[in-house]
C-alpha positions in Angstrom: 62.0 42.0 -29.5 62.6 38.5 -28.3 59.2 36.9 -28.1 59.8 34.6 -25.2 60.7 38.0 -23.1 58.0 38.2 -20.4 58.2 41.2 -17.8 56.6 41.2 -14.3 56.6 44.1 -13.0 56.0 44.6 -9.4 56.5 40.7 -8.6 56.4 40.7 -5.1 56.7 37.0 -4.4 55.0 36.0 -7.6 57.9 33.9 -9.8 55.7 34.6 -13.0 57.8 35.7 -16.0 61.4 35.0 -17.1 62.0 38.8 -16.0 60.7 40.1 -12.7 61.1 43.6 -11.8 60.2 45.0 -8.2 61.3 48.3 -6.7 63.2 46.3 -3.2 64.2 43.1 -2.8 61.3 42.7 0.6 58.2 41.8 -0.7 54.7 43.3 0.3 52.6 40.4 0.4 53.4 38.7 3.6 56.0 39.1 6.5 58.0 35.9 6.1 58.4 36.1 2.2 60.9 37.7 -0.1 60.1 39.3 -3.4 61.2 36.5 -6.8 62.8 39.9 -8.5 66.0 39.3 -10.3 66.0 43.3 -11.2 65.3 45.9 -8.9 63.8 49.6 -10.1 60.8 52.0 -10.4 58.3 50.9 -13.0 58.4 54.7 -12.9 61.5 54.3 -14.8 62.2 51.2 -16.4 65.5 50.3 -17.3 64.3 49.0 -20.8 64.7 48.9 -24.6 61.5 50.2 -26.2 58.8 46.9 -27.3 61.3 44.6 -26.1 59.2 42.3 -23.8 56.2 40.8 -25.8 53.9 40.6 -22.8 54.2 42.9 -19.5 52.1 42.1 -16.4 51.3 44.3 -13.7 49.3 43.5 -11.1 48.0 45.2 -7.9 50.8 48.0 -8.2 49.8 51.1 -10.1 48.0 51.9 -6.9 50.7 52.8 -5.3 52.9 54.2 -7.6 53.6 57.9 -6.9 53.3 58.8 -10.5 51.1 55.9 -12.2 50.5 58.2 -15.3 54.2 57.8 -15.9 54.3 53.9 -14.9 51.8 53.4 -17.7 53.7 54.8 -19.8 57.1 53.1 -19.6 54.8 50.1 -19.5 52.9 50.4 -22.9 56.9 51.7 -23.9 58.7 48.7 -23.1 55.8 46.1 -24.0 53.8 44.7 -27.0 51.3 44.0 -24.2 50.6 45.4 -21.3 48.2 43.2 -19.0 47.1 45.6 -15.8 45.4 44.3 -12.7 43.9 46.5 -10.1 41.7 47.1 -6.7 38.3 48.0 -6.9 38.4 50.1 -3.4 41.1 48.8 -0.6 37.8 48.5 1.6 36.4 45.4 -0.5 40.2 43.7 0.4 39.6 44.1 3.8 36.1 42.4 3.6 37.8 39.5 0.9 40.5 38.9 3.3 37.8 38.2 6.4 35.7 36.0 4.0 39.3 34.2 3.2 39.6 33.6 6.9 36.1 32.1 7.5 36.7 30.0 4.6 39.8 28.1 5.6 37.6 28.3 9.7 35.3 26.4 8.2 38.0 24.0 6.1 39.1 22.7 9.3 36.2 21.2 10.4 35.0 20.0 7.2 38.1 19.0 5.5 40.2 15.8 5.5 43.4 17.9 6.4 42.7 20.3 9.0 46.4 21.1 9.8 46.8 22.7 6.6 43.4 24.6 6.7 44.5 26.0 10.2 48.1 27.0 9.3 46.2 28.8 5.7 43.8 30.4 9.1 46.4 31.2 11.0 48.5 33.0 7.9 45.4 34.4 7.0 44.9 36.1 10.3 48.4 37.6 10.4 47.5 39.3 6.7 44.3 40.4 8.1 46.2 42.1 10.9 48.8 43.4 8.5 45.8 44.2 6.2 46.8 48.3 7.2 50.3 47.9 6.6 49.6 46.6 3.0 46.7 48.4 1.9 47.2 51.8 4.0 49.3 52.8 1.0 46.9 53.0 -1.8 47.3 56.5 -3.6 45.0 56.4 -6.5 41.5 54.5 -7.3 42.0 53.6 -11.3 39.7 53.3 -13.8 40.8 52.6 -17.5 38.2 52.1 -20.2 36.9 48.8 -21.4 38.2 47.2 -17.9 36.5 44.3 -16.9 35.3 43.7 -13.1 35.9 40.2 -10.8 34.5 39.3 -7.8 35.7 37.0 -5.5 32.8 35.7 -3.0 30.1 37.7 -4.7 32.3 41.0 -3.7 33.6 43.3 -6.2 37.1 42.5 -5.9 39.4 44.1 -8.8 39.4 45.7 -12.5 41.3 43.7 -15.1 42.1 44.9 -18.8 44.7 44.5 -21.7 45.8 47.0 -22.8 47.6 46.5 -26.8 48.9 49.6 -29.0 44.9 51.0 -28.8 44.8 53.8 -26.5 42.3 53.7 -24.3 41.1 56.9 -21.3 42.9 56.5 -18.4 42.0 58.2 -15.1 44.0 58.3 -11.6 41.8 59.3 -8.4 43.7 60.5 -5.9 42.3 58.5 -2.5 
């Protein structure tokens, strides 16, 4: 194991880690954007040396996996750590994304750079639209013992746990 090796997998646009791993080279998290993956395949079936990355981050893409009992799986076999983000329910996204949007509303008004704010409203809005597109496919609620919850404006938000060699009760909801 190299211990500078640090695997993201399902990147979307999100440059963290030195290797980023997403299953198409067009990203899911906004129109106009192109995934930061320099490998493309399943996490379903990673194309990876057991224990060789020393810290793998996943976030917000079990959910859609078809098979995210098996994505876990390659992920606790190709990492030392496996650090998991997830949605609470795909209804509380919809609600964070409108607060989002009232938030940078307000900005404008009450900020010394309203351009910015109403280009972050107008970008906003056209996620909000596309809010169907990106959530629609959610195929599991997850719950995984000893996850901890955020909230973002006061609403639950998403699930967060580490997961190390402990094993820990996993369950997959279908939605």
């Amino acid at each position: 194991m190299d211990d500078n090796l640090v695997l993201n997998a399902g990147c979307g646009n999100d440059p963290f880690g030195n290797v980023r791993l997403d299953l198409t080279e067009d990203s899911f998290t906004a129109p106009s954007r192109r995934t930061s993956a320099n490998i493309y395949a399943s996490i379903e079936y990673l194309p990876f040396r057991d224990k060789v990355f020393k810290h793998v981050r996943c976030f917000h893409t079990l959910e859609h996996c078809k098979n995210p009992e098996l994505a876990l799986t390659e992920l606790r076999r190709v990492g030392m750590e496996v650090h998991l983000k997830y949605p609470v329910s795909h209804k509380y996204s919809y609600l964070i994304e409108l607060i989002t949007l009232l938030e940078y509303t307000l900005y404008i008004f009450t900020k010394r750079r309203p351009v910015l704010y109403l280009k972050a409203a107008i970008q906003q809005f056209k996620e909000i639209i596309r809010w169907r597109e990106r959530y629609g496919d959610h195929k599991w609620y997850i719950s995984i013992e000893g996850q901890k919850l955020d909230r973002k404006y006061g609403v639950p938000h998403e699930y967060e746990v580490l997961l190390t060699s402990s094993e820990r009760k996993v369950q997959f909801i279908p939605i």
